[in-house]
C-alpha positions in Angstrom: 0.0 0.0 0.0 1.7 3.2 -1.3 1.7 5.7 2.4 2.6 8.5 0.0 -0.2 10.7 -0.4 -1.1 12.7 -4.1 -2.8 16.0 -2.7 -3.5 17.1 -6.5 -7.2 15.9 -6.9 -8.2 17.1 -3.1 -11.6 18.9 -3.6 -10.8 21.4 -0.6 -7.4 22.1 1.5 -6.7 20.0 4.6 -6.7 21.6 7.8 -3.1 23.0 8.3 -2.9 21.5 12.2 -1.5 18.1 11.5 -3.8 14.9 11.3 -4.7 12.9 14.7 -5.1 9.3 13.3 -2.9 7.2 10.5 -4.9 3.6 9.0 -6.2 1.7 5.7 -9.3 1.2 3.9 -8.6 -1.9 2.4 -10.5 -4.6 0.6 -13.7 -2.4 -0.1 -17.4 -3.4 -1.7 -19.2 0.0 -3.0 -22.8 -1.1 -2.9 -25.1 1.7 -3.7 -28.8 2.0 -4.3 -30.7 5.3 -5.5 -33.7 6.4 -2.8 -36.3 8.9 -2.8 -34.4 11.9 -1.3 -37.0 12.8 1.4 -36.8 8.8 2.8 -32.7 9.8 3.7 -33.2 13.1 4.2 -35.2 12.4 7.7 -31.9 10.9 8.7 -29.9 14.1 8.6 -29.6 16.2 11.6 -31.0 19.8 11.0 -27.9 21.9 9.1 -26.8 19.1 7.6 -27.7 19.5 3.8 -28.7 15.9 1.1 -26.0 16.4 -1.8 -27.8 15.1 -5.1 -26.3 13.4 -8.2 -27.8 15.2 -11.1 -31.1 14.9 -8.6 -30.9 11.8 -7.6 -30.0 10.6 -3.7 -27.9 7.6 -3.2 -27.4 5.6 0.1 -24.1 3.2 0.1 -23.7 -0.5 1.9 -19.4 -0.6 2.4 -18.2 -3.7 4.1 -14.6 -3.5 4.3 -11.3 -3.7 7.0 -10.0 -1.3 8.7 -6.5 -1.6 8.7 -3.8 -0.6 11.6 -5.7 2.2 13.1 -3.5 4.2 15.0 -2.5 7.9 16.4 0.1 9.6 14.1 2.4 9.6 16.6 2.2 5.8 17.7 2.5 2.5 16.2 -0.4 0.0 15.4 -1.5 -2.9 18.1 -2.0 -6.0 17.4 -5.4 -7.3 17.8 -7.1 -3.8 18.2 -5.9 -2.0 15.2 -7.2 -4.1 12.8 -11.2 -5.0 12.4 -14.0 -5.5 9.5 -16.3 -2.6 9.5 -19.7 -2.1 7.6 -20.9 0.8 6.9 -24.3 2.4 5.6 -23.8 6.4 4.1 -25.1 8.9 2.4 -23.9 11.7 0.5 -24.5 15.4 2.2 -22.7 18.8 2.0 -22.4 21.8 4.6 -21.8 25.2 2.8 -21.6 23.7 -0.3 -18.4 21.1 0.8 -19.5 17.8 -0.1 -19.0 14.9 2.1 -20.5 11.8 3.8 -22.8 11.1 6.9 -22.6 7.8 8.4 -26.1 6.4 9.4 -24.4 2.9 10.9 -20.8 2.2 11.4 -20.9 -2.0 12.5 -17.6 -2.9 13.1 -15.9 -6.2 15.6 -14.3 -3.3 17.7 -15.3 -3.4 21.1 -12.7 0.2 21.7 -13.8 1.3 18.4 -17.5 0.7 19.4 -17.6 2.2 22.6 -15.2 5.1 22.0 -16.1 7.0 19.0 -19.8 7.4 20.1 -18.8 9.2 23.0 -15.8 11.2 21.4 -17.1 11.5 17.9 -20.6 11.4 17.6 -20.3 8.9 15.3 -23.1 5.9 15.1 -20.8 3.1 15.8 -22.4 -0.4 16.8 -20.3 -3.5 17.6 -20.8 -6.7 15.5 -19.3 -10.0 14.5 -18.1 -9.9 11.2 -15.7 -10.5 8.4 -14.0 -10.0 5.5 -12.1 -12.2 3.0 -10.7 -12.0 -0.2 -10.5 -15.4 -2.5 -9.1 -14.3 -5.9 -11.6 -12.1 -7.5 -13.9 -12.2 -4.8 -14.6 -10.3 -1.5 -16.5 -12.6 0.7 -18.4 -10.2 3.9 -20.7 -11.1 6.9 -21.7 -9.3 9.8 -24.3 -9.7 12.8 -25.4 -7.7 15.4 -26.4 -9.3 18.6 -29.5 -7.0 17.7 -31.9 -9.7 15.2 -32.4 -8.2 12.4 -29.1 -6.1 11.4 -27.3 -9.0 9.6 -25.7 -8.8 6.1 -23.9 -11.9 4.9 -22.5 -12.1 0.5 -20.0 -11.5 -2.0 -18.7 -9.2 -4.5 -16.5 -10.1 -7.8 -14.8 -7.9 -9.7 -15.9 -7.0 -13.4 -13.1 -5.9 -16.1 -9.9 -3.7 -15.8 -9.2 -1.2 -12.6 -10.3 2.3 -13.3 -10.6 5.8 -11.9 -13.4 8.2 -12.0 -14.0 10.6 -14.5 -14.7 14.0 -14.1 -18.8 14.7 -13.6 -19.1 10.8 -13.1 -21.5 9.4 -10.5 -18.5 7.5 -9.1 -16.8 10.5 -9.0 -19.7 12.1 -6.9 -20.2 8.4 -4.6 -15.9 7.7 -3.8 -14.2 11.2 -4.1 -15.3 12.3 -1.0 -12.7 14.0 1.7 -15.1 14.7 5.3 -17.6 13.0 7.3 -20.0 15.1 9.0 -21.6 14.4 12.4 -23.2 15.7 15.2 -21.7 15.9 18.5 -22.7 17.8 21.8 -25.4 19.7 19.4 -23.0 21.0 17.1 -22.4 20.0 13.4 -18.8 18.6 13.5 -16.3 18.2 10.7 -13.7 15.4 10.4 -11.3 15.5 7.4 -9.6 12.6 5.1 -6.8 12.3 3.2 -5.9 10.1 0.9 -4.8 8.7 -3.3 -7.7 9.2 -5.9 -9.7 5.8 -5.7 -8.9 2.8 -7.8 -11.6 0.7 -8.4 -13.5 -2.3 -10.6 -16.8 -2.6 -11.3 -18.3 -5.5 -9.9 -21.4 -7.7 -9.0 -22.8 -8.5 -5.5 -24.3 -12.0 -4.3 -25.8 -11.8 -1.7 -27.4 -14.6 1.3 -29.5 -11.5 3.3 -29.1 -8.0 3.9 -31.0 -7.1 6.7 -28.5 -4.2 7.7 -29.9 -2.0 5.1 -33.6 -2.9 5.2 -33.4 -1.5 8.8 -33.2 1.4 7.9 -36.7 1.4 5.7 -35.5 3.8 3.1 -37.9 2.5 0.5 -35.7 0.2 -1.9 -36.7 -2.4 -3.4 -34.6 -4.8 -3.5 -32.3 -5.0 -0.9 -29.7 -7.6 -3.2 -30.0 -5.6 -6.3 -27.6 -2.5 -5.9 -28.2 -0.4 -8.6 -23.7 0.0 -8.6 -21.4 -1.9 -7.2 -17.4 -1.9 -7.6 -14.4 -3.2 -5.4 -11.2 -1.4 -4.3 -8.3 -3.3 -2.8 -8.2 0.5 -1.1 -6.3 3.4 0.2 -3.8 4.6 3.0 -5.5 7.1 5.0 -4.7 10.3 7.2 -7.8 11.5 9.3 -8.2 14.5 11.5 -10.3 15.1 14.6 -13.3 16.5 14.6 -14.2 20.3 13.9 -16.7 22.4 14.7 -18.0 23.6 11.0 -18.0 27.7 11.6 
């Protein structure tokens, strides 16, 4: 995994402080389904803004692992710093920068789980899980202890590795560089840095997918995402959160 990072295609500057928290995306299924905008928009707090594609509103299912999480300053531990995470998104904006918003964030992280709720805001639940990689294939499954919030599949990649192209839709779904949550009331700001995404297009089997049907945002079938593509991933420098002025 190349740690040196291409600042060129950055949308927006990064903060000038230096970043709090060094790890890697890897092994990453995009699954992503269009929705009726009002059905996600009654998940975002109030000054939190839906970003459209040409219109359209998009939530994503990412299964993927996270990859020695660490502080900048330390080194990774073993059995802590590395854990499968699933996430379910959507794509917002605050003053016109365009980022995600995180409605679930499963992961097998007990710290993970219980810390960044209570530091961050952010909707973390813990869950079994895992994620493998057999060839072309990226084989996930996750379960709450909660019945109902399971997801269990796999994806395979389709032809030659790409990147997006200017205006694309997966331009608008990976190149994104914040999250946005909110903590203690306030809408917060966390930035990422990383490569331009490298990805294939790919196809998703899946055995049930009860994670995303939680969340009742009116699709219609929950093992037909409208796009799906893989990444083997990217190295990844975060910041902590800030207050959005």
């Amino acid at each position: 995994m190349d740690k040196l990072i291409i600042k060129d295609h950055l949308p927006f500057e990064m903060p000038k402080t230096k970043h709090s928290l060094v790890q890697e995306w890897r092994f990453l299924t995009f699954m992503h389904w269009e929705v009726n905008p009002e059905k996600i928009a009654c998940h975002l707090p109030e000054g939190i803004e839906l970003d459209l594609y040409k219109g359209r509103a998009f939530v994503g299912l990412i299964p993927f692992m996270m990859k020695d999480v660490h502080p900048r300053l330390l080194l990774p531990i073993p059995g802590i710093s590395n854990f499968p995470e699933f996430n379910i998104r959507t794509y917002v904006k605050v003053d016109n920068k365009p980022g995600v918003y995180f409605l679930t964030l499963d992961a097998e992280s007990y710290i993970t789980s219980l810390y960044a709720p209570l530091a961050y805001g952010l909707p973390y639940q813990y869950a079994k899980g895992g994620v493998q990689v057999e060839g072309n294939k990226y084989i996930w499954d996750s379960r709450r202890k909660i019945k109902g919030f399971e997801l269990s599949g796999f994806s395979q990649k389709l032809g030659s590795i790409k990147t997006s192209q200017k205006g694309s839709i997966e331009e608008f779904l990976f190149e994104r560089y914040c999250l946005y949550t909110k903590y203690k009331n306030k809408i917060c700001i966390g930035y990422t840095s990383h490569n331009q995404w490298t990805f294939y297009e790919a196809k998703a089997s899946f055995t049930i997918n009860n994670l995303t049907k939680s969340f009742d945002l009116g699709i219609n079938n929950l093992f037909e995402p409208d796009y799906t593509h893989v990444s083997d991933g990217v190295y990844v420098n975060a910041w902590s959160l800030q207050n959005v002025s």
